[in-house]
N, C-alpha and C positions, 0 to 999 in steps of 0.2 A: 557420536560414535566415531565418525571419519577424526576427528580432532586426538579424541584418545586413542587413531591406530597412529598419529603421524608422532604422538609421541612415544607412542612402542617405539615405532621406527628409529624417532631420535636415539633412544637411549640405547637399542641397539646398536644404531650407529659410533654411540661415544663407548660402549664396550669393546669395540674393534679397536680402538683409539688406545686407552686403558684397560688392559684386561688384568686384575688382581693377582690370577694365576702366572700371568708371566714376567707379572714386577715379584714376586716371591721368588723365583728360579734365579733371580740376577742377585739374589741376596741368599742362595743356600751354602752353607760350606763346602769344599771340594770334596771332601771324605764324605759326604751325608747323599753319598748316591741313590740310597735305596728312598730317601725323601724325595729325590730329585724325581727318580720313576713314577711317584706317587702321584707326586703334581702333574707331572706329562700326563697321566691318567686324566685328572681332573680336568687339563687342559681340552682333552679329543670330549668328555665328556660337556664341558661346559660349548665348546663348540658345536655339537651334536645338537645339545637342548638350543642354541641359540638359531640355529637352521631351522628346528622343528619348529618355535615360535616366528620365527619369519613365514615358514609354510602357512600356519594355522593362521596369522592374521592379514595377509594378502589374501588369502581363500576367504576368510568368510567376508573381508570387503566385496571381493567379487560375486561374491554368494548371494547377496543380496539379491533380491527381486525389482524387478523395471519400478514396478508400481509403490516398494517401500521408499526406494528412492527417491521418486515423486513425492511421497508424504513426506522425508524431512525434509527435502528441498523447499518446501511451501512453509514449515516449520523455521528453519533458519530466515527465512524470507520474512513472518512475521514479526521474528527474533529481535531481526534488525531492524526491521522499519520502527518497533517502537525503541529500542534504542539509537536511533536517528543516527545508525553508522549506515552514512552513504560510501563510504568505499566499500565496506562489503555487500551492501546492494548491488553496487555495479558489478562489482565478481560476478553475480546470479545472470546477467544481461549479455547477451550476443551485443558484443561491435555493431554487429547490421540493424541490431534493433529497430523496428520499426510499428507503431500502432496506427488503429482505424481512423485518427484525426491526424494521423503525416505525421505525428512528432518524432521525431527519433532519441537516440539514449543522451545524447548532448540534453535538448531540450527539454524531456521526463526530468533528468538529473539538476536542471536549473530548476523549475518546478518543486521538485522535493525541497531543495535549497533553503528556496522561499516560504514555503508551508513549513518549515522548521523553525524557520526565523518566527512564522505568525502563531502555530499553536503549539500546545503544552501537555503532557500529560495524556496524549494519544493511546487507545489499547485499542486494539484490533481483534476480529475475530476471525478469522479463515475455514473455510470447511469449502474441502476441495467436493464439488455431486456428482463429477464425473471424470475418470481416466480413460483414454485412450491411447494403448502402444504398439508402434509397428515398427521395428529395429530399433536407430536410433530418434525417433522421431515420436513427438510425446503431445498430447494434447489433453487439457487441462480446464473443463469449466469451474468458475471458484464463485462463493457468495461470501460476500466477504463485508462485514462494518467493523464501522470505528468511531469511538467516541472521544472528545477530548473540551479542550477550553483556549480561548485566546489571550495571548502574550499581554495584548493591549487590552483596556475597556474600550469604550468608543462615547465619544460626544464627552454628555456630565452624566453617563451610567458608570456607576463607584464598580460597579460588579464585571467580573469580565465573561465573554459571552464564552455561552457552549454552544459546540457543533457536534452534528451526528450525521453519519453517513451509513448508506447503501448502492451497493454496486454488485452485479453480475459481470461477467466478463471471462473468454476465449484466453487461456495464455496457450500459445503455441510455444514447446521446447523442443532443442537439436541437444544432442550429446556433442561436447568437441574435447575429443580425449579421452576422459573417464567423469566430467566433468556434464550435467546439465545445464542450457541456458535460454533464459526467456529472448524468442528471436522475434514474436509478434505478438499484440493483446489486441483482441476483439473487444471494444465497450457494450455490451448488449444493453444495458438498462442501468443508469446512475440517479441517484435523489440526496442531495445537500439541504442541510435546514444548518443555521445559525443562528441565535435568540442570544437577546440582552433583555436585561432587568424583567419586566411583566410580562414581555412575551416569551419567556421560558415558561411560565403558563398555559401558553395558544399551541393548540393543538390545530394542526394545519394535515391537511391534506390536495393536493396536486392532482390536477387531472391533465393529462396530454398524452396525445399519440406518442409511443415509442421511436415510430420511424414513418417517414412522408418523403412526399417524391417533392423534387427541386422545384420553389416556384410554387407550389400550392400554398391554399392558406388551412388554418386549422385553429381550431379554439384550445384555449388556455384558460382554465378554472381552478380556483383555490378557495375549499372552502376554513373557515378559521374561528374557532372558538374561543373568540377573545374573554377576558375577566368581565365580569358585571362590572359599570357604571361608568366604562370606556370606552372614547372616541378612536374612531382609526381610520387611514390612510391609506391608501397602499395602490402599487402600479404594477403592471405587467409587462415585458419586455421580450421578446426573443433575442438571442449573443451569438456570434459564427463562435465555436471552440478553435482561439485561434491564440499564439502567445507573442510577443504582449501582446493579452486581453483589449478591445477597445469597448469604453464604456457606452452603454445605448443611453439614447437620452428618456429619461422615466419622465413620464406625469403624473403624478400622484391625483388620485379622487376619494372622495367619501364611499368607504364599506357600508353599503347598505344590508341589514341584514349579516347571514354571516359568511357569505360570499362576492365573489367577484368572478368576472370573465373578460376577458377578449380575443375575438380572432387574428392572430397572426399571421404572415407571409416566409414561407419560409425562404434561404436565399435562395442565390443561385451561383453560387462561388463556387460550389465545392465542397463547404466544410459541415460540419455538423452544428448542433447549435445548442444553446438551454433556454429552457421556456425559466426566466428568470423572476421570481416575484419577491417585492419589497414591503414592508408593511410599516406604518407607525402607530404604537398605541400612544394614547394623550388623555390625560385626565384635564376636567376643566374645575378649575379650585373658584368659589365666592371667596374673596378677601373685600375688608374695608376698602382697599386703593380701587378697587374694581373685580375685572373677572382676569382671572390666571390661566394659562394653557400653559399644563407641562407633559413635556413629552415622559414619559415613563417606560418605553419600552421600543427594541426593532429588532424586525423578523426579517431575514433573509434564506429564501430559498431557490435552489434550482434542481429541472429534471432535463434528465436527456434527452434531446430529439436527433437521432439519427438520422442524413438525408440522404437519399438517394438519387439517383441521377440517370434521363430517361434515354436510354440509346435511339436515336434514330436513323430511320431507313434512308 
């Protein structure tokens, strides 16, 4: 709607410029006075209506309500993210932006960069559960997934991997102008999964505390519903959410069953972290030469642990 007023706008604007009615007058004959009056008529008249249309569509921009405002703004915002135009993302973004892991809009915007470069075919869902407005000042919890596929395969999987996401999340908005902009995101609760070849199959489910104090430890369990007649692998890890990312070092062990666990440390840096789990499926082939292991399948997931940090006296 804001797009089709700015081209009211425009073409109002190129009306002042050209207006029909007074390239006709420069071209009446001098005797054809009583056409000349006519058109001056036409003139106050077309002027008249072009005032009125300028009234009626700055009015009903402003007319708008705080709260529809907020719904397209989260609508253009999906718009673009799966059209992968980061310039008009950053439009949506306060300068000062800042979120709950320190990143600011430089860092987010490298970020997206990157995840553009690696997946494909991204559709988003956004459903804002909650507005809150108090002048210009907006607060916005969103539930929001997205499904998409990777650029790359990985390893010798011919197929390229799908991702699925969920996330909750705080955006705080400031009005500057006429203009809303995301100045901070609250992450409350994030879950990534990524599967190649067989483990697009495996149904996984995650278990971790959402949020823990600096310094304690806490368990991390995944249970996983691999295909029948399949070996599997897989480590458990906690990551600081920090960019660049540094890689933890995995150990892979035998899934016994259709789970795994371990207790983790959480840091004490500061940062938040993901309880990050890896899996590998592996079929074992009988051939003449001997026995075959091929891998057939990897499962990457991670869930949010938020940390908190203990003031003392």
């Amino acid at each position: 709607m804001f797009k089709n007023i700015l081209i009211l706008v425009m073409l109002i604007a190129i009306s002042g410029l050209y207006n029909p009615s007074i390239a006709a007058i420069s071209n009446v004959p001098k005797n054809a006075k009583e056409n000349v009056n006519i058109i001056e008529e036409n003139i106050d008249y077309d002027n008249e209506e072009t005032d009125r249309i300028k009234r009626v569509s700055f009015r009903d921009k402003f007319k708008k309500s705080p709260e529809t405002q907020i719904n397209n703004f989260f609508k253009k915002y999906t718009k673009y993210s799966e059209k992968n135009d980061i310039e008009k993302l950053k439009e949506l973004y306060s300068d000062d932006y800042v979120n709950n892991d320190g990143f600011n809009k430089a860092t987010v915007f490298k970020m997206m960069e990157m995840a553009n470069e690696s997946y494909t075919n991204v559709k988003y869902k956004t459903d804002i559960e909650t507005i809150s407005i108090k002048g210009n000042n907006a607060i916005a919890k969103i539930h929001e997934t997205a499904t998409g596929e990777t650029v790359k395969s990985l390893m010798k999987q011919e197929e390229k991997g799908l991702i699925k996401s969920e996330i909750y999340y705080i955006n705080y908005l400031k009005k500057e102008g006429t203009d809303w902009k995301i100045t901070n995101s609250n992450i409350l609760s994030e879950e990534v999964e990524l599967k190649y070849g067989e483990a697009k199959n495996t149904e996984i489910e995650i278990q971790a505390p959402e949020c823990v104090t600096e310094g304690s430890e806490y368990e991390v369990s995944v249970k996983a519903a691999t295909p029948d007649g399949v070996f599997s692998v897989g480590s458990i890890v906690n990551e600081p959410i920090i960019f660049p990312q540094k890689q933890a070092k995995d150990v892979y062990k035998g899934v016994k069953g259709e789970s795994i666990a371990r207790m983790v440390k959480a840091n004490t840096d500061g940062n938040n972290e993901y309880a990050t789990i890896s899996m590998a499926i592996t079929r074992v082939n009988v051939e003449p030469e001997g026995v075959a292991i091929k891998m057939t399948g990897m499962l990457f997931a991670m869930k949010r642990v938020n940390v908190f940090s203990i003031k003392k006296n």
